[in-house]
N, C-alpha and C positions, 0 to 999 in steps of 0.2 A: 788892398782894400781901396775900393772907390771913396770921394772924397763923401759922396750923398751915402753911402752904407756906413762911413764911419760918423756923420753927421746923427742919421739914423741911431746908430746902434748908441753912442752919445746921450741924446734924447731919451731913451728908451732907460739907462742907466741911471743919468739924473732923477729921472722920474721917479723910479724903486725908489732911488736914495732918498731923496725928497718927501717920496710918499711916506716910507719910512720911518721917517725923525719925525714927520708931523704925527701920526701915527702915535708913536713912542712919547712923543712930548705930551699930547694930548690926554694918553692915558694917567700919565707920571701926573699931569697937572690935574685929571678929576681925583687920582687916590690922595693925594695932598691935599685938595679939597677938601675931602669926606674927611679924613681925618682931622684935620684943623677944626671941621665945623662939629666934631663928635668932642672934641677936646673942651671948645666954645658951649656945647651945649650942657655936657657936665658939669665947667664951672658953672653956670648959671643955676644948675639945679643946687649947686654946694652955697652960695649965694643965698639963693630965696630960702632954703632951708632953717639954715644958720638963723637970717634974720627975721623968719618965724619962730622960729625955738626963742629965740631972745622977746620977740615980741609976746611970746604966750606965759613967760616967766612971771607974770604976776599971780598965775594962777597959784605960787609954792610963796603967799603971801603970810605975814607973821599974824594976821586974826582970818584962819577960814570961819570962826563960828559964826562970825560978826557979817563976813560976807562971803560967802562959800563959791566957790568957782562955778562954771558953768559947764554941763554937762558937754557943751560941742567945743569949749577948749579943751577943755580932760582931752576927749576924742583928738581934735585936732596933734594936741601936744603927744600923744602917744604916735600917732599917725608920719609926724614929725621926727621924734628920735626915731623909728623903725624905718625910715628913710635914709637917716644920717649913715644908719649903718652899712648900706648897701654904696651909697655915695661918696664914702672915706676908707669903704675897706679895700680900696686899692683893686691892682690887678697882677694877681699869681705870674704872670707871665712876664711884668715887670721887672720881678725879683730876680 
């Protein structure tokens, strides 16, 4: 083998290899990504949830007659626990 066909063939090898791993890295680095930011975005919704349910808690006040809640917390606070459930009840696939 000439010194320019092994230089050649060389080049041509690195290249793949090169292409390769950027390639492989590249993919590795957006699925980590998406996953991190699906992980991030969960907690955030167990977050604002939690600290709406807590905040609607005055609606289950010791005198409703005297001042009775408001039809769009009811709403809200239902809206809210039917949330929580989807948001803590984990994933089967976890298990």
């Amino acid at each position: 083998m000439t010194p320019e066909t092994a230089t050649i063939v060389g080049g041509v090898v690195s290249g793949i290899l090169g292409g390769g791993l950027a390639v492989g890295g590249a993919l590795w680095a957006v699925g980590r990504g998406i996953r991190n930011l699906e992980d991030a975005e969960i907690r955030r919704n167990r977050v604002s949830c939690v600290t709406n349910i807590y905040g609607l808690c005055p609606i289950f006040s010791s005198t409703p007659a005297k001042d009775p809640p408001r039809t769009e917390d009811v709403a809200a606070f239902s809206f809210e626990i039917n949330r929580a459930k989807l948001l803590f009840a984990g994933n089967p696939s976890d298990k």
